[in-house]
N, C-alpha and C positions, 0 to 999 in steps of 0.2 A: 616189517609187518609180519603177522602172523601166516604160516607158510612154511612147507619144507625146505627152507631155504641152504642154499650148499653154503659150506667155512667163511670165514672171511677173507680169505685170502681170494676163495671165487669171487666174491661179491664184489671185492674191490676193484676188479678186473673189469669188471661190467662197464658199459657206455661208454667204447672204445670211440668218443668222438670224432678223431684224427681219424680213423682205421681205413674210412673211405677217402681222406686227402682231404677234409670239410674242416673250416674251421669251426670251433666250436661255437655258439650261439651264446652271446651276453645279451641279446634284444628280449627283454619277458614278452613283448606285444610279438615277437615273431614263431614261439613253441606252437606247434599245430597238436590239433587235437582229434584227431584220428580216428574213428567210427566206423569205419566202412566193414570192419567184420563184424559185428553184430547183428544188421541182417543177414550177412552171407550162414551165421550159425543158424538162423531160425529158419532160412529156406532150405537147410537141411535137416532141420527135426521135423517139418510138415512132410517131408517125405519119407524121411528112414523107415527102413521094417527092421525086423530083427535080424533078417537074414543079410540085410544090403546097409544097416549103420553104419558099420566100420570102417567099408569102403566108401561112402557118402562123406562121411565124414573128413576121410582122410583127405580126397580127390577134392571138393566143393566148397571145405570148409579151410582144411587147412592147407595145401598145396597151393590151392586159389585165395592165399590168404594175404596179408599186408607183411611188409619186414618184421614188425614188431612182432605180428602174430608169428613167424619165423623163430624168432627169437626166444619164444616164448614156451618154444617145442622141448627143449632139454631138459630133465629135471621135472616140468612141469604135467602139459600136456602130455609129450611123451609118441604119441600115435594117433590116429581115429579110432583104432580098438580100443585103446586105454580112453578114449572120451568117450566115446559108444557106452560102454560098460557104466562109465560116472553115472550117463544120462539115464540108461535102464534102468539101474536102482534110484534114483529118483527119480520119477517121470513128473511126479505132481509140481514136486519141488521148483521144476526148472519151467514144468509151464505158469506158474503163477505167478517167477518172475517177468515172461516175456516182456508182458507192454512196459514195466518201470525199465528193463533195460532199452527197450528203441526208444523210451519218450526221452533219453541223454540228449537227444540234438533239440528237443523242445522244453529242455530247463535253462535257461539262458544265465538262472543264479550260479547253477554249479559252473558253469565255465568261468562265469564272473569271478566268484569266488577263485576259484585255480589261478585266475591272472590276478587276481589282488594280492595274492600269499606269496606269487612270483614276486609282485612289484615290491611286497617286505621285503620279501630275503635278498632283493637288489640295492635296499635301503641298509640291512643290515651285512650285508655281504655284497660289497659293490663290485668283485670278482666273480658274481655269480656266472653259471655258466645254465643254460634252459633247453633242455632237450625235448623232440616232442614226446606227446605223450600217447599211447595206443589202447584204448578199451576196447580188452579180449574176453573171450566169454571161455574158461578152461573149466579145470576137472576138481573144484571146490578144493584145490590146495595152496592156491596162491593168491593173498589180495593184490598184489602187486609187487616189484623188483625191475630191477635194472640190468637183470641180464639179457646177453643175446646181442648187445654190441648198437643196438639200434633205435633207445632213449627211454620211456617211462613205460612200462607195463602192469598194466591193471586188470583182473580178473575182474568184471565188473558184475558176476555170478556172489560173487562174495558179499557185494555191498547192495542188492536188491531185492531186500525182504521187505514188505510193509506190514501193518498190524491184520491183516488176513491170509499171510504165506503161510501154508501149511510145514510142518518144522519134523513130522513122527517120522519121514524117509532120514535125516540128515542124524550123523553120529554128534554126540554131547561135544564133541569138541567143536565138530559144523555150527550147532546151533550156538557156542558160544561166539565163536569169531565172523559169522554172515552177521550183516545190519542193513539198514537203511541208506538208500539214493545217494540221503546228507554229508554224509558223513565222506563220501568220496573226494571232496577237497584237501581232506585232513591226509586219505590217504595219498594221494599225490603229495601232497607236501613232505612228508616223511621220506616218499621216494626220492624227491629231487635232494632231500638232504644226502641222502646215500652218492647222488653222481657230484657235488661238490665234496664230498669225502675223498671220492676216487681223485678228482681235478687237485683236490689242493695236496694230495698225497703223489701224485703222477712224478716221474722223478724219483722217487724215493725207495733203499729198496725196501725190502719187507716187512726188516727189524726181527727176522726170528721167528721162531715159532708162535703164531698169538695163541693166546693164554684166554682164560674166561672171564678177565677183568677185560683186557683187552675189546673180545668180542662183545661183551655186555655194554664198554662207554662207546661200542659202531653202534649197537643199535639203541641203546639209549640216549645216545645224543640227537641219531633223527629222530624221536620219541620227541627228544625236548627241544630242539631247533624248529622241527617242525609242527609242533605247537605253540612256536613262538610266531610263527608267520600264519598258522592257519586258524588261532585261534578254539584249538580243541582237540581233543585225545582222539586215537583212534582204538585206545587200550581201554573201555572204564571196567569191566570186567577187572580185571588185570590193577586196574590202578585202587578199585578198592578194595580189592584182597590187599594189596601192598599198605596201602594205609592202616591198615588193620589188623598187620601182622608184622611192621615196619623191621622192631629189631630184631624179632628171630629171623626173620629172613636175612637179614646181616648180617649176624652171629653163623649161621648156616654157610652165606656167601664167602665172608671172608676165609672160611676155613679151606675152601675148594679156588680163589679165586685166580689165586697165581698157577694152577694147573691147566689142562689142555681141555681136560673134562667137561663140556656143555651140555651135558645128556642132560639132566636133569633142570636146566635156566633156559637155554635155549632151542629154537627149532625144535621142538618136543612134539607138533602134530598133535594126533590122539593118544598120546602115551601117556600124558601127566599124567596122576591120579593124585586126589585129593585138594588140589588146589590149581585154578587156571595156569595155563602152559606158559611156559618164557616167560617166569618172573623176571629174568634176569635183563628182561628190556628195565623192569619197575626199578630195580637196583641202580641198573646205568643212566635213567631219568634221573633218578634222584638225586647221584653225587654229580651231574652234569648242572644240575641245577642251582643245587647245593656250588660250586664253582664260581658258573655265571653270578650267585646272585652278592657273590664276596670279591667278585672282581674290579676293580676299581676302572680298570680300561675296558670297557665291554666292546669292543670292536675286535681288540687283541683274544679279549675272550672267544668270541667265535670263531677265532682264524683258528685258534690252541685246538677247542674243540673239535673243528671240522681234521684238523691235518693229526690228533691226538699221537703224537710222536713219543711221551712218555708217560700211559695210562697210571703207573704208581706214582709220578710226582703229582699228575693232575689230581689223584686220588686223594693225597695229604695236602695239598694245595685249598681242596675244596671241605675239610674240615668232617667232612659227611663221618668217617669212622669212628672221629674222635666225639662224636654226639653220643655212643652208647658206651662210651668208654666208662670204665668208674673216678671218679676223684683222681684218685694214686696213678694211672696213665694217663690224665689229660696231657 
């Protein structure tokens, strides 16, 4: 998801299942779904001043917080200061989303929704493995990830705008990647494709330095995997600039692809300019898809996908470059 998110090599490290001595969970009906800090955040905004946020925050919010919110400190959150500060500069922002984030225990669809997308990727991946999942309320940099060792994390600050959230606090990149309530199954879904990446890679080492094809078919495949169970993007931003600009961004990609270089495709925050951040999820969608949709064993498809062992065979495998090829290189 869209997010400061650290390399891949962090990412993949995430949702040390085993870490506590637990085996992992293949039951979709047994992932719990975790809330209990999103009030604990808003009985700390009714009270902070300026002078005592930080500490409020730190002590109340996150100290007194859940694992996942634990987890969720590195990288992300960070501090009570560094939250403190998010909330200062937007004050309107974060109170307009209050009630859509506590009414999460009173949308019975979105839960629903999250265990139906489980029970696909159990249909399509019968190795699944289902971690819980934790709605945190952070510092508008993370819709969700899998680090921290302790199973799904969702910034749910991210996904609770409706058509009257005030938007003129929040930077052009905020307002492109916050959205609506709905749309929070999709993000889950995308997540949990990441902690089956790490499971069906577990065992294995590295493979090297990864490269920007590499990193683009991690997060383009939970792009496409996890649109396949949740039935809908969490990218559209994103997905129609790529439609609409399909092969120079190709042409572009391929030229940098085999490098270390992601400055510019992925985890870009508010730096992109000119054109929405981390195209290069749009790119790994697309030859992931492009793949699956030429694979004759699609079972075996998703195994390839999820454990992606050799991103330049899957690459020519899935046909995708050779589409803007001319004649003479078909």
């Amino acid at each position: 998801m869209y997010h400061s998110r650290l390399p891949l090599l962090l990412a993949v490290l995430a949702v040390r299942a085993g870490a506590q001595g637990l085996p992992p969970n293949h039951d979709p009906a047994k992932a719990r779904i975790v809330t209990s800090d999103i009030p604990n955040f808003w009985r700390v905004f009714d009270r902070a001043t300026l002078r005592d946020a930080a500490e409020l925050f730190q002590r109340e919010y996150i100290d007194a917080g859940s694992p996942g919110l634990h987890g969720f400190i590195p990288a992300r959150i960070v501090s009570g200061r560094a939250l403190a500060a998010t909330v200062a500069a937007r004050p309107r922002y974060f109170a307009a989303i209050r009630q859509n984030t506590l009414s999460l225990d009173q949308k019975p669809e979105i839960k629903e929704a999250i265990q139906a997308s489980f029970r696909r990727l159990q249909e399509i991946y019968p190795g699944a493995v289902f971690p819980d999942i934790y709605f945190l309320i952070g510092r508008l940099n993370s819709g969700g990830t899998t680090d921290g060792g302790q199973g799904l994390l969702i910034g749910i600050e991210m996904s609770a705008r409706d058509e009257h959230t005030p938007v003129d606090e929040l930077t052009n990149w905020e307002r492109a990647v916050t959205g609506p309530m709905a749309r929070l199954p999709k993000m889950v879904a995308h997540e949990v494709i990441h902690v089956e990446q790490r499971h069906a890679n577990s065992g294995r080492g590295s493979g090297g330095q990864p490269t920007l094809l590499s990193q683009a078919l991690f997060e383009g495949g939970a792009d496409f995997l996890g649109e396949m169970i949740s039935a809908g993007t969490i990218n559209p931003a994103q997905r129609a600039y790529g439609d609409a600009h399909e092969q120079a961004l190709w042409t572009e990609f391929a030229a940098a692809m085999h490098g270390g270089d992601t400055s510019k495709w992925l985890y870009e925050g508010d730096r992109a300019k000119d054109r929405p951040a981390d195209m290069g999820y749009y790119i790994g969608y697309k030859i992931c898809q492009a793949y699956y949709r030429r694979a004759a064993d699609k079972p075996e498809a998703v195994r390839r996908l999820l454990e992606m062992s050799d991103p330049d065979a899957l690459l020519k495998e899935s046909g995708y470059g050779a589409r803007f090829a001319g004649p003479e290189k078909r």
